[in-house]
C-alpha positions as a Markdown table, in Angstrom:
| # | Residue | x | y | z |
|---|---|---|---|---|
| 1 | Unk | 4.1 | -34.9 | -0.1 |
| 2 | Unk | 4.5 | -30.9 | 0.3 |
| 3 | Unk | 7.3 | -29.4 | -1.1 |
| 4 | Unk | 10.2 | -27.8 | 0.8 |
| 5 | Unk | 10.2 | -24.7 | 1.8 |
| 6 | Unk | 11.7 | -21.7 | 0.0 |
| 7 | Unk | 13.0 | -18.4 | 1.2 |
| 8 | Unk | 12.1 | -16.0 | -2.1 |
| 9 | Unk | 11.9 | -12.1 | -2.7 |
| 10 | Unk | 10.3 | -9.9 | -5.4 |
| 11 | Unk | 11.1 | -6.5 | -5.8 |
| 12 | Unk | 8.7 | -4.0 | -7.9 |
| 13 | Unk | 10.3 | -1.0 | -9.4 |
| 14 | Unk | 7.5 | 1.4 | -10.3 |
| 15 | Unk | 7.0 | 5.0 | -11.7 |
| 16 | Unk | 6.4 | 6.0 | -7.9 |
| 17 | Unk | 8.1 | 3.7 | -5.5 |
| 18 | Unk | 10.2 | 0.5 | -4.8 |
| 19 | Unk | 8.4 | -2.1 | -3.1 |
| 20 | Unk | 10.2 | -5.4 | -1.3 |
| 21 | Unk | 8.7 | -8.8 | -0.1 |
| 22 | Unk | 10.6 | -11.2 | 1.2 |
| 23 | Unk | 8.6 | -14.6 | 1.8 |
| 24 | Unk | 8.6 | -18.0 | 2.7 |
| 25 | Unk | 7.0 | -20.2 | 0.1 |
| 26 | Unk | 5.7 | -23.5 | 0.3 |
| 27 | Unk | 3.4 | -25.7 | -2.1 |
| 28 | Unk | 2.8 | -22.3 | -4.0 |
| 29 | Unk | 1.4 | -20.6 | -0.8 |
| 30 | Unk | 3.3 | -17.6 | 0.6 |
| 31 | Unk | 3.9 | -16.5 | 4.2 |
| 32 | Unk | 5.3 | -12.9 | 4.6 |
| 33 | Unk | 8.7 | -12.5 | 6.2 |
| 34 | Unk | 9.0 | -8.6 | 5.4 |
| 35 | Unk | 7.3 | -6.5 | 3.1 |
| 36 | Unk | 8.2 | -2.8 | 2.3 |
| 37 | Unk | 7.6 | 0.1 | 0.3 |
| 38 | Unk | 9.7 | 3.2 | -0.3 |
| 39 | Unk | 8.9 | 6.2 | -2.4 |
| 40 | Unk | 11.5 | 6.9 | -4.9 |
| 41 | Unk | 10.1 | 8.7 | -7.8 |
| 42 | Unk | 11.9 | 6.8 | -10.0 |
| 43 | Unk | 10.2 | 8.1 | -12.9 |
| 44 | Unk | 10.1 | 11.5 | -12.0 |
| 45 | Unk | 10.2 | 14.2 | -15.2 |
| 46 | Unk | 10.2 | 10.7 | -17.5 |
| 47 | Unk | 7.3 | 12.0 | -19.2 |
| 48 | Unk | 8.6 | 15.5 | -20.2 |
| 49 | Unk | 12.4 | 14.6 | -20.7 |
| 50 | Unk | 12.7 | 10.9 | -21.7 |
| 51 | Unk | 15.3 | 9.9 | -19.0 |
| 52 | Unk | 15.6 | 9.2 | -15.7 |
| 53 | Unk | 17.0 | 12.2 | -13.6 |
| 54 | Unk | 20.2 | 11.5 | -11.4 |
| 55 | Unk | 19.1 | 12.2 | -8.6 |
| 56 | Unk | 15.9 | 10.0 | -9.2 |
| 57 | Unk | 18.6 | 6.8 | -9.9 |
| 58 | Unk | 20.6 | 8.0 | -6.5 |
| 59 | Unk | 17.5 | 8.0 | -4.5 |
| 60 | Unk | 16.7 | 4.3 | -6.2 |
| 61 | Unk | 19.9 | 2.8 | -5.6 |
| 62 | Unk | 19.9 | 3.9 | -2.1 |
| 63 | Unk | 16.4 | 2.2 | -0.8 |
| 64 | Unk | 17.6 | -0.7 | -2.8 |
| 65 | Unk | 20.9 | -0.8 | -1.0 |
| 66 | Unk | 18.9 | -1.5 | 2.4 |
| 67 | Unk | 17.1 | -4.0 | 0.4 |
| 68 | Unk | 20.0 | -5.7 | -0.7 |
| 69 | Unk | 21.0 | -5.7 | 3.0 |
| 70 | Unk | 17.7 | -7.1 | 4.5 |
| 71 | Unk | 18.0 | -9.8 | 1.3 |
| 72 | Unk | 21.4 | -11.0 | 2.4 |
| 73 | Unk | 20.1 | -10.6 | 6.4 |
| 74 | Unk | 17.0 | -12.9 | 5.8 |
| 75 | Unk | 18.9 | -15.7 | 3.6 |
| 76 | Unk | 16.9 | -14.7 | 1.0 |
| 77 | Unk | 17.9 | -17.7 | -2.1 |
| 78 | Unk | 16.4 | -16.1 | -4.7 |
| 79 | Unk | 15.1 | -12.6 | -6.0 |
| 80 | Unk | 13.7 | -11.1 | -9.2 |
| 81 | Unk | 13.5 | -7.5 | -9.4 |
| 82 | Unk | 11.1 | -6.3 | -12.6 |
| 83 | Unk | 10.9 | -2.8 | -13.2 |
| 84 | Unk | 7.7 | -1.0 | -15.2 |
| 85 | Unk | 6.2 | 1.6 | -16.8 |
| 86 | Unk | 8.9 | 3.5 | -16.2 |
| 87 | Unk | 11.9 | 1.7 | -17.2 |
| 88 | Unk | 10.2 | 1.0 | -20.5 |
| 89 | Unk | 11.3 | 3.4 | -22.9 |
| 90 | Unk | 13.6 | 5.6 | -21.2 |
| 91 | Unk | 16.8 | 6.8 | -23.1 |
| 92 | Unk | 19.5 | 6.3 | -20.2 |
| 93 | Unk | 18.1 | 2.5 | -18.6 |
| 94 | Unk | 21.3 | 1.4 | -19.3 |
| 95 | Unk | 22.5 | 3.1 | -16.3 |
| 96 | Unk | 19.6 | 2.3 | -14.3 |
| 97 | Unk | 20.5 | -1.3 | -15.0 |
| 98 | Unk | 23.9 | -1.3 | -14.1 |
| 99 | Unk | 23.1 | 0.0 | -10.9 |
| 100 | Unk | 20.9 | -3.1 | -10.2 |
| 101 | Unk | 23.4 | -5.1 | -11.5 |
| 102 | Unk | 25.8 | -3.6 | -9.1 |
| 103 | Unk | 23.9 | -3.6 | -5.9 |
| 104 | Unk | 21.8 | -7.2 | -6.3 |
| 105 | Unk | 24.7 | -9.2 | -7.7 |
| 106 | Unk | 26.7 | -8.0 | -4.5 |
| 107 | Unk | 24.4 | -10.2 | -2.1 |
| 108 | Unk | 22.5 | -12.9 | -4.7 |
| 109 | Unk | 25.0 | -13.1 | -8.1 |
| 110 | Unk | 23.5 | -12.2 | -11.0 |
| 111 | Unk | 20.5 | -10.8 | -10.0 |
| 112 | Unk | 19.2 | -7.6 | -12.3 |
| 113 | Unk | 16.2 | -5.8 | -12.6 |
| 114 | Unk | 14.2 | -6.7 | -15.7 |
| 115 | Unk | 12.3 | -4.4 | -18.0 |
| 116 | Unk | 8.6 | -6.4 | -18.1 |
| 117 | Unk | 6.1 | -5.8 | -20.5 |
| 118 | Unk | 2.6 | -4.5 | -19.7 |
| 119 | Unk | 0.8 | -7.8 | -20.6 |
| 120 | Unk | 3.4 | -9.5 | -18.0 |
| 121 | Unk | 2.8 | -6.8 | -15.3 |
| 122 | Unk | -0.9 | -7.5 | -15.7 |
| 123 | Unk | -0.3 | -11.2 | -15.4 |
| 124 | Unk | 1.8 | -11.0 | -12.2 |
| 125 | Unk | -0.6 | -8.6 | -10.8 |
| 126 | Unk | -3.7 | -10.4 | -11.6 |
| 127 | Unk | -1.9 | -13.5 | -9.6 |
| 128 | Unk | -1.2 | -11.7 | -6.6 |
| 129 | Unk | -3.7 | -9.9 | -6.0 |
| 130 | Unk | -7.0 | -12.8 | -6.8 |
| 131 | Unk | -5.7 | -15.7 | -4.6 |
| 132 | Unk | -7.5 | -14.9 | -1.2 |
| 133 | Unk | -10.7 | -13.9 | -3.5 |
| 134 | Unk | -14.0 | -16.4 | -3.9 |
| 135 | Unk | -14.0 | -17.5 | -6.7 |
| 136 | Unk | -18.2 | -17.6 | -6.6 |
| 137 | Unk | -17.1 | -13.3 | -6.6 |
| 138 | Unk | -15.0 | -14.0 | -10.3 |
| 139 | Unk | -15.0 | -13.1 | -13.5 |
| 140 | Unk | -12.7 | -10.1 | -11.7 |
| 141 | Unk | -11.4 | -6.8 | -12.9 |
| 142 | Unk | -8.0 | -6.3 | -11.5 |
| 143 | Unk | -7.0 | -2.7 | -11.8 |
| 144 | Unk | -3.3 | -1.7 | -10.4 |
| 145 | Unk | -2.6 | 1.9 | -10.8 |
| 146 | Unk | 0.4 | 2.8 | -10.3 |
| 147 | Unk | 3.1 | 5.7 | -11.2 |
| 148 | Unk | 3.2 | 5.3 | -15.2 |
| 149 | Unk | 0.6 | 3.3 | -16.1 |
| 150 | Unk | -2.8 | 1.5 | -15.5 |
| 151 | Unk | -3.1 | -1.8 | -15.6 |
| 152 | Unk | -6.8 | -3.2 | -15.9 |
| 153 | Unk | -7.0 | -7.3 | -16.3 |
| 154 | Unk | -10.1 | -9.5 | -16.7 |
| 155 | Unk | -9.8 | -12.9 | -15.2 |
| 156 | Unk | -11.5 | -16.1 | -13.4 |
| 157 | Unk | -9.0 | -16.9 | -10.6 |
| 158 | Unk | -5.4 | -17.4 | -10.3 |
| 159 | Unk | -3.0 | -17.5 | -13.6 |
| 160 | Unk | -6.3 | -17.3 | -15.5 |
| 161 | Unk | -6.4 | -14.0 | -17.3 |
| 162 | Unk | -8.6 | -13.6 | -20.1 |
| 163 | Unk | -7.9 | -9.8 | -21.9 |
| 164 | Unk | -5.4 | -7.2 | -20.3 |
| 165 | Unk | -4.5 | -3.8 | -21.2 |
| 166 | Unk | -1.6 | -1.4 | -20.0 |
| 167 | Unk | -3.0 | 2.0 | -20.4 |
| 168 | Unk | -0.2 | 5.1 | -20.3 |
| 169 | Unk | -1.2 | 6.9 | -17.3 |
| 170 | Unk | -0.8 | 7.0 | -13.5 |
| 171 | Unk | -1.1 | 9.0 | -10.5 |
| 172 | Unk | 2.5 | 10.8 | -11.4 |
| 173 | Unk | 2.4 | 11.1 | -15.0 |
| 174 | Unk | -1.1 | 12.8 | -15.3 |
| 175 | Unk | -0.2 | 15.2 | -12.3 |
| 176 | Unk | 3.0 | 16.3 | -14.3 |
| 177 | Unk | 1.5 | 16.3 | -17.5 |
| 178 | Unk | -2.0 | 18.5 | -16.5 |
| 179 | Unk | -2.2 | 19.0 | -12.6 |
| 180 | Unk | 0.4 | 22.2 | -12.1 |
| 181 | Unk | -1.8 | 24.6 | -9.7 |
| 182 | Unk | -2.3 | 24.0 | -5.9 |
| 183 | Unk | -5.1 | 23.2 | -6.0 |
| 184 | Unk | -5.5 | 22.0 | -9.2 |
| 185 | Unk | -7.8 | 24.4 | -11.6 |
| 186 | Unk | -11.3 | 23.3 | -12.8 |
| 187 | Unk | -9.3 | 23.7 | -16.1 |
| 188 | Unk | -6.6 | 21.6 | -15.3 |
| 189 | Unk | -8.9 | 18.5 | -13.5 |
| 190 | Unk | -11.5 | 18.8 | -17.0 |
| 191 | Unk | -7.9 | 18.1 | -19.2 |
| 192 | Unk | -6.4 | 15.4 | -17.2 |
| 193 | Unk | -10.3 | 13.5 | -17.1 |
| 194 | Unk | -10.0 | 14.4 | -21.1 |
| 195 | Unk | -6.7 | 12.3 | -20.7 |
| 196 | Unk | -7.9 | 9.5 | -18.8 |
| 197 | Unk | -11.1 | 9.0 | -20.9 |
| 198 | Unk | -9.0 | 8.5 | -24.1 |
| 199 | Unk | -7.0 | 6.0 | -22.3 |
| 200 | Unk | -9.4 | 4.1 | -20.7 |
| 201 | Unk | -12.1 | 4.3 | -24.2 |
| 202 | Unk | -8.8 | 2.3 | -25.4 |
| 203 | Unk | -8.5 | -0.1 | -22.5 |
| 204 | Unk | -12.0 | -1.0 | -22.4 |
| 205 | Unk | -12.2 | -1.9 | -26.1 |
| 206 | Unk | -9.5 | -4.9 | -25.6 |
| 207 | Unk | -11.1 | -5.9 | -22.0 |
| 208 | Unk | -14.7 | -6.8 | -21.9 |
| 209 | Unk | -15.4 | -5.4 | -18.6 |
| 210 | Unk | -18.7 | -5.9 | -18.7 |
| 211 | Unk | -18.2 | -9.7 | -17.7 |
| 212 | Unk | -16.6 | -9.0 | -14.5 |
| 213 | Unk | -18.4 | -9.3 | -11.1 |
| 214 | Unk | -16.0 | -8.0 | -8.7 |
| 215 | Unk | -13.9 | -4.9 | -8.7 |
| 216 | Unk | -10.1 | -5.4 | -7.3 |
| 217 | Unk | -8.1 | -2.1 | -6.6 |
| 218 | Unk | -4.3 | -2.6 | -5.9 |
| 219 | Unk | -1.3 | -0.4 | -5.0 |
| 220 | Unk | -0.7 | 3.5 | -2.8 |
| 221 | Unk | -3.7 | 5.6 | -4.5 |
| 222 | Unk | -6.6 | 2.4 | -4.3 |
| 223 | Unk | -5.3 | 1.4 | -0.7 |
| 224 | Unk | -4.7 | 5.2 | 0.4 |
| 225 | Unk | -8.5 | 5.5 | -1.2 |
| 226 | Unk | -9.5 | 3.0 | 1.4 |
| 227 | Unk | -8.0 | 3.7 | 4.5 |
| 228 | Unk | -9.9 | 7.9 | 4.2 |
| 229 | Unk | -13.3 | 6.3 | 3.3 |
| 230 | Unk | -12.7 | 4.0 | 6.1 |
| 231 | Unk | -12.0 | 7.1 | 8.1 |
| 232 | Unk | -8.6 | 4.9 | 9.6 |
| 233 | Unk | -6.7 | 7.5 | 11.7 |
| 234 | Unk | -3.4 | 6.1 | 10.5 |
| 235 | Unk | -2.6 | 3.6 | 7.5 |
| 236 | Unk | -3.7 | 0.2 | 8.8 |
| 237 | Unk | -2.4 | -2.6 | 6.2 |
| 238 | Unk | -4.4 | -5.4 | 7.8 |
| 239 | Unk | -7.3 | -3.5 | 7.8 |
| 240 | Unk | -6.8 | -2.5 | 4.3 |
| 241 | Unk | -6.2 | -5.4 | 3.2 |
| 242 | Unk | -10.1 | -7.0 | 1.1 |
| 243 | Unk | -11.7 | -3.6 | 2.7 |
| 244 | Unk | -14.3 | -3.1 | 0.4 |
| 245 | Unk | -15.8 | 0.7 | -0.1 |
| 246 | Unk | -19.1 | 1.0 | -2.0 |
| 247 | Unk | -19.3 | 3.6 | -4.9 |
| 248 | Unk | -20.8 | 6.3 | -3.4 |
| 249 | Unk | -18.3 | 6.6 | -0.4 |
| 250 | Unk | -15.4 | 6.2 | -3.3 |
| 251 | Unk | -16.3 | 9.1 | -5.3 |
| 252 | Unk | -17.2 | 11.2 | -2.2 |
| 253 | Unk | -13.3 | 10.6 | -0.8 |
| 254 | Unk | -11.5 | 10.9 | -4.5 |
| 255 | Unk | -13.7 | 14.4 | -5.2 |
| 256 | Unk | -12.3 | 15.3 | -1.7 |
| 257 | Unk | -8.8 | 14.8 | -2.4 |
| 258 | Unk | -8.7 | 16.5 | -6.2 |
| 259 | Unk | -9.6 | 19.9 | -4.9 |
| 260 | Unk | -7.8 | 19.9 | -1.9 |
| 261 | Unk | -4.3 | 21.9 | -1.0 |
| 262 | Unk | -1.2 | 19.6 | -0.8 |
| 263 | Unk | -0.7 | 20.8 | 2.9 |
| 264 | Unk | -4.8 | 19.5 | 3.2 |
| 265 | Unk | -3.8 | 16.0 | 1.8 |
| 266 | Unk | -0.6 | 15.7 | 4.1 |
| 267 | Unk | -2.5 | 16.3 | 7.2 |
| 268 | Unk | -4.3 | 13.3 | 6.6 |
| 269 | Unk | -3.7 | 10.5 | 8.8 |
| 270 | Unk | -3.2 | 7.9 | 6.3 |
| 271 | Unk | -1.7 | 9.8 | 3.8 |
| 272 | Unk | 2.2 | 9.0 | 2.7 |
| 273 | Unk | 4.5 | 12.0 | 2.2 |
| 274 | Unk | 5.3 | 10.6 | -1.4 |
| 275 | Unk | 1.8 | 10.4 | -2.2 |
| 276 | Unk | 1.0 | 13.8 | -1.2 |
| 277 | Unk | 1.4 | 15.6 | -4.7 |
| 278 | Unk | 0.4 | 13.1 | -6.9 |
| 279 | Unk | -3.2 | 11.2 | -4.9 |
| 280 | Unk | -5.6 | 13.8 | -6.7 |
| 281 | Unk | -4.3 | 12.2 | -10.3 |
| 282 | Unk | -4.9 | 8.8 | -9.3 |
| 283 | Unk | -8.0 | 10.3 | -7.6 |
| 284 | Unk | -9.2 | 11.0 | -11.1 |
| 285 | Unk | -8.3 | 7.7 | -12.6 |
| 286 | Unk | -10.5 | 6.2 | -10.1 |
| 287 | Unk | -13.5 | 8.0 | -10.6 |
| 288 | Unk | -13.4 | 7.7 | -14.2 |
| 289 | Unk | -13.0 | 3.8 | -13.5 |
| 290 | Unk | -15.5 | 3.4 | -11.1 |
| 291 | Unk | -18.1 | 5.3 | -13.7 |
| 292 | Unk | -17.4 | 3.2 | -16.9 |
| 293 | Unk | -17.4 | 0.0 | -14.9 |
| 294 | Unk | -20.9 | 1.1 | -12.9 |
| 295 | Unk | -22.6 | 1.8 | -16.7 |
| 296 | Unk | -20.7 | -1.0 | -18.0 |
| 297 | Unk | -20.6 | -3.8 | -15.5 |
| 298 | Unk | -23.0 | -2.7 | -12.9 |
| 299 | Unk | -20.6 | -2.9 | -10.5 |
| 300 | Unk | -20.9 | -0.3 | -7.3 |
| 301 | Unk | -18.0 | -1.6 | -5.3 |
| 302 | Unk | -14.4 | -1.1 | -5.1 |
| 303 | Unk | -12.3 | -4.7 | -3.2 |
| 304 | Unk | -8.9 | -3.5 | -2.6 |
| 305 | Unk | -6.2 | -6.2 | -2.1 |
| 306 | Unk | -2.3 | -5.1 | -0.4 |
| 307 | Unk | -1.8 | -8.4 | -2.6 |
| 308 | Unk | -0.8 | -7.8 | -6.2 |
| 309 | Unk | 2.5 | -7.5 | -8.1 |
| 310 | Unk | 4.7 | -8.4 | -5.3 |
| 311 | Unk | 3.1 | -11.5 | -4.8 |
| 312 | Unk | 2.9 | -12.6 | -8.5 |
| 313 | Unk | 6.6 | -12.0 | -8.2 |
| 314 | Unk | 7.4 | -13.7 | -6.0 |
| 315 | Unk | 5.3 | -17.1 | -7.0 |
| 316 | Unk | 6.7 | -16.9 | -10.3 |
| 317 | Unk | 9.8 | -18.1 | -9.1 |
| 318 | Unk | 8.3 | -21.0 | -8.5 |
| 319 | Unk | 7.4 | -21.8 | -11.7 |
């Protein structure tokens, strides 16, 4: 007998932006009923000053105030907000909490958002973003790069991870700590791969990427990555969505995008304003990835999924 049907939401508070998905959920298969991103920044100067900036918890609890809005519109039953990389080890999350506190609890009582830790991010991500994949295409390597931080996962198929890691670095916190010129110098790109390579020589000693078959790229920079080698004229989600782009084309588009202008990046059709600034970091991440996993793993393709932490979210709620 199927199960009932369950009106859920997850919300994913990154380093970069707050995503929503509100879906029905049945016999732990989900169908969308709205899914949204907004570009918030959250953890804007987090990496130089330790604390979230005022106006970066304003611009937060206003994008979640139409959340909590479409929530209470859509009979939403239950939610679970989880907030990352950057809501891990800031000095001031106590405030950032009690603004979640204040905002969710007003339409669903007692909802929060929740500090996760990078093996549970992993988890959730690896989920979400595996469940429309063959599994004849596993052992995967999940890879969601976000804001903060990296998160690369090994796994066979659905809850079934076998080695994650949480590397300290995304798209915004290598751009603030080494990418400062427009465009960035040859000085500045050589210290922020120095960065990434001393991340990712960590990463890859805890996850044996050389098992994996498939590639899977999630969240803005891997499906923004997608929709220019694609050459979409404007960011297509459906299209996105298991577009796969072969190594060659990849490194083509991200070497494109680090020594560009930010007024060259915003002129491109699929590009998000809030992505404008920061794409050539995550750019960088990317290529680096794509090279130790073609020497280690043989792998020449990039899968990206618009599936990923959202959806892991979500399902967790049913158990």
């Amino acid at each position: 007998m199927s199960g009932r049907t369950r009106r859920l939401a997850g919300i994913d508070c990154g380093t970069n932006s707050l995503r929503l998905l509100i879906a029905d959920v049945a016999d732990g298969a989900l169908r969308d009923v709205h899914r949204e991103m907004r570009i918030v920044r959250l953890g804007q100067g987090v990496d130089a000053t330790g604390e979230f900036a005022d106006a970066a918890i304003e611009r937060t609890r206003v994008a979640l105030t139409d959340y909590a809005e479409l929530l209470r519109k859509h009979g939403v039953e239950r939610v679970r907000m989880v907030a990352t990389s950057a809501a891990r080890d800031v000095a001031n999350r106590d405030v950032f909490f009690a603004m979640t506190a204040e905002v969710l609890g007003a339409v669903i009582p007692g909802s929060v958002a929740e500090v996760i830790t990078g093996a549970e991010e992993a988890k959730l991500s690896f989920r979400g973003a595996v469940g429309e994949l063959d599994s004849a295409e596993a052992p995967f390597v999940v890879v969601d790069l976000g804001g903060g931080s990296t998160e690369i996962v090994l796994g066979k198929s659905g809850a079934d991870v076998v080695a994650s890691y949480s590397a300290d670095i995304g798209c915004v916190r290598l751009t603030e700590r080494c990418l400062h010129s427009d465009p960035p110098t040859a000085d500045e790109v050589a210290a922020a791969r120095f960065v990434v390579r001393e991340k990712l020589d960590a990463a890859l000693q805890v996850v044996p990427v050389e098992e994996a078959r498939t590639w899977v790229g999630l969240a803005g920079t891997m499906t923004t990555l997608s929709a220019l080698a694609h050459e979409m004229p404007a960011y297509d989600s459906a299209a996105i969505h298991l577009s796969r782009v072969p190594g060659d084309r990849l490194m083509a588009v991200c070497e494109g995008l680090i020594g560009m202008t930010r007024a060259e990046r915003a002129a491109l059709g699929p590009m998000h304003e809030g992505r404008v600034d920061v794409i050539g970091g995550g750019a960088i991440v990317v290529e680096e990835l794509a090279r130790e996993l073609r020497a280690r793993a043989g792998i020449d393709e990039l899968v990206v999924s618009e599936h990923d932490i959202l959806d892991g979210i979500v399902l967790s709620l049913c158990g």
